[in-house]
N, C-alpha and C positions, 0 to 999 in steps of 0.2 A: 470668688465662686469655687465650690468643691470641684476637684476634676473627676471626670469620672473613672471608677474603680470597678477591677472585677472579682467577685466575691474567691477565697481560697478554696469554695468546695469545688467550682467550676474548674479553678487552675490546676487542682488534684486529679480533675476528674479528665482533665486534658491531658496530662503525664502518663496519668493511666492508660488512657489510651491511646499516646503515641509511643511509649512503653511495650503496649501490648500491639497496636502496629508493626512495630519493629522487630518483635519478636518474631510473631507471624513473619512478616514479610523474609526477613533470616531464615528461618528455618522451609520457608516454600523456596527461596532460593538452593539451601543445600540440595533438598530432598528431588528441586529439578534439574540439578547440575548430574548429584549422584545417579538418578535413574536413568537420564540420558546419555551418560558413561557406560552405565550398566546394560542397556540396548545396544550402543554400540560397540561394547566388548563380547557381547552376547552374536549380533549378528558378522563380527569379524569374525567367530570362533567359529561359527555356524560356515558363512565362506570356506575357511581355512580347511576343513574337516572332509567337505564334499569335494573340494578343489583336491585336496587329498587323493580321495579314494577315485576321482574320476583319472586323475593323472596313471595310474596302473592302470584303466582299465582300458586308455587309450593307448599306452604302450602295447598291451597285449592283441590289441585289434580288436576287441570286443566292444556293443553298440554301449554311447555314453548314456550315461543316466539322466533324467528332466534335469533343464537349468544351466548345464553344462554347454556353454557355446565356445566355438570356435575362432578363435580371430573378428568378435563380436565387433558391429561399427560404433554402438554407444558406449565403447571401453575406455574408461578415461585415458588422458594422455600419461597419464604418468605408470598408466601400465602397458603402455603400449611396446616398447622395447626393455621388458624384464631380465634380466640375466639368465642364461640356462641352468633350469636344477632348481631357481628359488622363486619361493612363492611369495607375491608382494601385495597387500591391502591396499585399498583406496577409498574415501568416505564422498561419496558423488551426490552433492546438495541437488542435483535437478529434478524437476516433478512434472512427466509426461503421461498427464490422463489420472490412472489409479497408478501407476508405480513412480516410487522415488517420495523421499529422499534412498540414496542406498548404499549398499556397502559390498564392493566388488574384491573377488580376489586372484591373482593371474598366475601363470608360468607356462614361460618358454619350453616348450617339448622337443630337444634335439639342438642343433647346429643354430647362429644364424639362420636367420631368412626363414626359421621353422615357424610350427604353428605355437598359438597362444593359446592354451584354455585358459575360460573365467565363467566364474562364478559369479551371481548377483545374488544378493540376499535382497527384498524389498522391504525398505524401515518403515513404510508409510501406514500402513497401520499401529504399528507400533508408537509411531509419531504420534498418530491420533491419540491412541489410548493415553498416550506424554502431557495433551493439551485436556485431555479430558482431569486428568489425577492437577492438572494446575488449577484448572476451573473450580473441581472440587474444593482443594485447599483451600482455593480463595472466597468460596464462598461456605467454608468450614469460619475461616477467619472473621470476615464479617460479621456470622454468628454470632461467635463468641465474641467479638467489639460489642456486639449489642447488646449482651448478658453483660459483660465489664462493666462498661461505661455508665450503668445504672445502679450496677453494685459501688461501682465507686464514688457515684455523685453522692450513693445515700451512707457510706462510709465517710466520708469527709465532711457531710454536713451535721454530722456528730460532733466533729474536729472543729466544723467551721462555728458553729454556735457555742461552743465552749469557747474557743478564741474572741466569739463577741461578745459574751461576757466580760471577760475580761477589758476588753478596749472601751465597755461598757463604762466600767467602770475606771477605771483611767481619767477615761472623758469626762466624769462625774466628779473626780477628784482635781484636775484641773481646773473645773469649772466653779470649784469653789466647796462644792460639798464633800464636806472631809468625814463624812459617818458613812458613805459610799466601803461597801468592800463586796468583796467577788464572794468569800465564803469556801466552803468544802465544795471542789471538782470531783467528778467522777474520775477514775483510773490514778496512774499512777506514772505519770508522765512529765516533759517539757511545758506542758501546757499545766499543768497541777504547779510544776515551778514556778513559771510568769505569775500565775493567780497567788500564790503564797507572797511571791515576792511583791508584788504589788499591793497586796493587804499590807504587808509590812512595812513597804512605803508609805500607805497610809497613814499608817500608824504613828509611824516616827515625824511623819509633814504634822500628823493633826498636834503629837504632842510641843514642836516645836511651834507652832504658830498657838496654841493653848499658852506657852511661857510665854512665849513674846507679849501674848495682849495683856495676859497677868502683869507681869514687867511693866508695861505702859499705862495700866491703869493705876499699879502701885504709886510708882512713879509721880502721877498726874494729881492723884490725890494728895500725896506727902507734898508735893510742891503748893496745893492750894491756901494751907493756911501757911507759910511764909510768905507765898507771895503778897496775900492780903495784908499780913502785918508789913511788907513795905510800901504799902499802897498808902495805908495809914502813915506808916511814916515818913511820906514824902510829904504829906496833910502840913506836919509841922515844919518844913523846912520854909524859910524866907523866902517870897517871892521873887521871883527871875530865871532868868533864863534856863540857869542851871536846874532849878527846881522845873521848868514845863519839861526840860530833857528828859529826866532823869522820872517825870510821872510816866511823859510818855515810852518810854523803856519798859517801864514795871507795867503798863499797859497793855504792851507788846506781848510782854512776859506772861501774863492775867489769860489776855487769850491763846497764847499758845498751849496753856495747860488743860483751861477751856476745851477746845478744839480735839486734844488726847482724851481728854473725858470723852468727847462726845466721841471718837473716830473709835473706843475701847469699849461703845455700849453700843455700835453698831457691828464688830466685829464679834463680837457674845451673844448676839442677835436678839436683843431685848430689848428691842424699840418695835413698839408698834402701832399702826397710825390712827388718828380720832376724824376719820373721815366723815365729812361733812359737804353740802351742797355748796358751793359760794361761786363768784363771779369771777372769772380765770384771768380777765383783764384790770379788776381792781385788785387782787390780791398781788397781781404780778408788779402795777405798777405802785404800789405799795414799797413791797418789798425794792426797786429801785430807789423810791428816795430815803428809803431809810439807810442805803449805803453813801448817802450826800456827794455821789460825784456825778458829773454832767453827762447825760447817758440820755437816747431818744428813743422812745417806746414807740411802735408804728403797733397798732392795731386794726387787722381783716378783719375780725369774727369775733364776738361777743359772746363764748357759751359758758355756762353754769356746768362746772366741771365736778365731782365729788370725792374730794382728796382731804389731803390734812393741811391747810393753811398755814401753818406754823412751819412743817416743815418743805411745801414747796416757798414760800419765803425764802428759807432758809438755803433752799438750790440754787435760785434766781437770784441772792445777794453774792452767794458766794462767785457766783460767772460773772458777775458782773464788776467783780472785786478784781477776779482773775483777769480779764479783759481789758481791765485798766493798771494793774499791775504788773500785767507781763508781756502786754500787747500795745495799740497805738491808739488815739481816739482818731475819727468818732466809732465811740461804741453805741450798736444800734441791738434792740428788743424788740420782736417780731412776735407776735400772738398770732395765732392762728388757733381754727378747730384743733383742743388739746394738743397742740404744740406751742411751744416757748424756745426760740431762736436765740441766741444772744451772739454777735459777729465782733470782733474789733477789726480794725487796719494794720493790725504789728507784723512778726516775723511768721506769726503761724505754729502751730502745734508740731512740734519733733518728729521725726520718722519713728523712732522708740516709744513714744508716749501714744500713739495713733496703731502701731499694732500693738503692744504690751497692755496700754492703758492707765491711767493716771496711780500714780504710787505716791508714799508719804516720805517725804522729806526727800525727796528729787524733783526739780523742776525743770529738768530738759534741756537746752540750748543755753547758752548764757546770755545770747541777745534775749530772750524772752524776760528777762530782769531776774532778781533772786524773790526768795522766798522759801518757805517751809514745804511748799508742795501738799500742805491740806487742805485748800480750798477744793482743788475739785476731787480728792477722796473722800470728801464728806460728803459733796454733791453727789457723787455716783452711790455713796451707802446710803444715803437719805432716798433718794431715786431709786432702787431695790426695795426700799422699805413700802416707799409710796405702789410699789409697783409701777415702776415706768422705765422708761428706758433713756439713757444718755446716750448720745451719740455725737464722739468730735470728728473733724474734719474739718477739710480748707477752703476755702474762699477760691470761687475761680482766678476771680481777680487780685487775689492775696490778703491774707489775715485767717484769723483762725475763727471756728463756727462751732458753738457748743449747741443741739439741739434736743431737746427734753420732750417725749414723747411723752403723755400721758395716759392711762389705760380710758377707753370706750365702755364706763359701766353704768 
């Protein structure tokens, strides 16, 4: 099962805006740190200046100016015994009614025991205007999240549709289709590289897997008329033992070249099938006895399927080969509505061979017996051609289960 995934233009568009979050949020930080420094450097100065001018004008006996109190009782403590001569600040967080938070400023007038003036500056407007200029920011910020975050989803789904091309194609070229290529990208980027470099992956897989099948059909064909001439001349050698060995050998041999032929005309993809109506449960059990080992065909369903009898034959000999070659009896044949089951009792199909998929000239586990490993990549190339589907897997109860869907046409 796919897990689920979340697209690159979303995860772009998430950066983006927790990028531009952070930024924001940064900078209403400074701007409220700095302004409420700047209030209360403002209303210290402010203190400082009147506490000033009021300190002369109570020396002289003259009436004090607004603001200016006396030995005030809401004076913070820490101005309450000042040194004589200096003027001391205080920043008094309390809030009774409209005034406060505030910013008081004091000095001793005289001896001990003399009087205190002080000064109150009230920040609380100030304050407000502080929560107002935050409010703003914040919903400045928001804004512009809301302009971002939509420029950036349709920014990156630029990015994001050129990167699925790309994985498009990938996907395509693993899957087998080697004439898949991505082509000329727009811009001139990382993403233009992946798409270059990938084409030329393709390129170098298609012409390496182009020599190989060359190779193997050369191969396959150079070997056919030797081997027939030992076929022939095993014709002549005296009867016995030596001579059944030695035909069957070159037998072995016969089809294995066989088998190259045929695995080098489905991999050139020039087989195509003579589909025809026939009866899904005589064709199937046909194709069993003509592999003459003891195998039990159980038939559900009786439908008139429309395929190539020669070559679904050819799928259901070869399972059936495999099943008793590399598995345990009893091997059992299971027809159903356009499926064909074929099960043994052996070791079961590999962990490798069940996700990779049947390959030629590997046969998986060594309890599974030896062999060439092309019985079942003929079956799955013939099975493509027919349009069907092959599907292995295991036996709850253990052995391995080759099933052959057929298409519904």
């Amino acid at each position: 099962m796919r897990s689920h995934r979340v697209p690159v233009r979303w995860k772009i568009a998430a950066l983006a805006a927790a990028c531009g979050g952070l930024v924001a949020a940064t900078v209403g930080v400074m701007v409220h740190v700095w302004t409420r420094w700047d209030i209360q450097s403002r209303a210290e100065a402010e203190a400082v200046n009147s506490l000033y001018s009021a300190v002369d004008t109570y020396r002289r006996g003259d009436v004090l100016s607004d603001g200016i109190q006396v030995d005030p009782p809401g004076l913070p403590t820490a101005l309450r015994e000042p040194p004589d001569g200096d003027r001391h600040t205080a920043y008094d967080d309390r809030v009774e009614g409209n005034v406060g938070p505030s910013m008081w400023a004091a000095q001793r007038v005289g001896g001990p025991g003399s009087k205190v003036l002080a000064f109150q500056v009230n920040m609380g407007p100030r304050m407000y205007d502080l929560q107002r200029l935050d409010m703003s920011m914040a919903v400045a910020s928001l804004a512009a999240l809301a302009v971002v975050t939509p420029l950036a989803v349709l920014g990156s789904g630029v990015l994001g549709r050129r990167l699925h091309r790309v994985s498009q194609t990938a996907g395509r070229v693993s899957a087998g289709d080697l004439d898949a290529r991505t082509g000329p990208t727009k811009g001139r980027d990382e993403i233009s590289d992946i798409a270059a470099a990938v084409d030329a992956m393709a390129d170098g897989l298609a012409r390496r897997l182009h020599s190989e099948r060359r190779f193997t059909a050369d191969v396959a064909h150079e070997l056919r008329t030797p081997v027939g001439g030992l076929l022939a001349a095993a014709d002549l050698l005296p009867a016995g033992e030596t001579e059944d060995a030695l035909r069957a050998r070159i037998r072995d041999l016969r089809d294995l070249v066989e088998d190259l032929l045929e695995i080098s005309r489905l991999d050139a993809g020039a087989e195509r099938p003579a589909r025809t109506p026939v009866p899904l449960d005589a064709v199937v059990r046909e194709a069993v006895a003509r592999t003459g080992l003891p195998t039990e065909v159980v038939t559900t369903a009786k439908p008139v399927v429309r395929t190539d009898p020669r070559r679904l034959e050819r799928i259901v000999g070869n399972l059936v080969v495999n099943a008793h070659r590399h598995g345990r009896a009893p091997v059992e044949v299971t027809v159903t509505e356009h499926t064909v089951t074929v099960r043994d009792h052996g070791p079961g199909f590999t962990a490798d061979l069940l996700r990779e998929g049947p390959r030629r000239f590997r046969t998986g586990a060594r309890e599974r017996g030896g062999g060439h490993g092309l019985g079942l990549t003929i079956a799955l190339g013939q099975a493509r051609v027919l349009g069907a589907e092959l599907r292995l897997g295991e036996a709850g109860d253990g052995g391995a289960v080759a099933a052959l869907h057929l298409p519904q046409d």
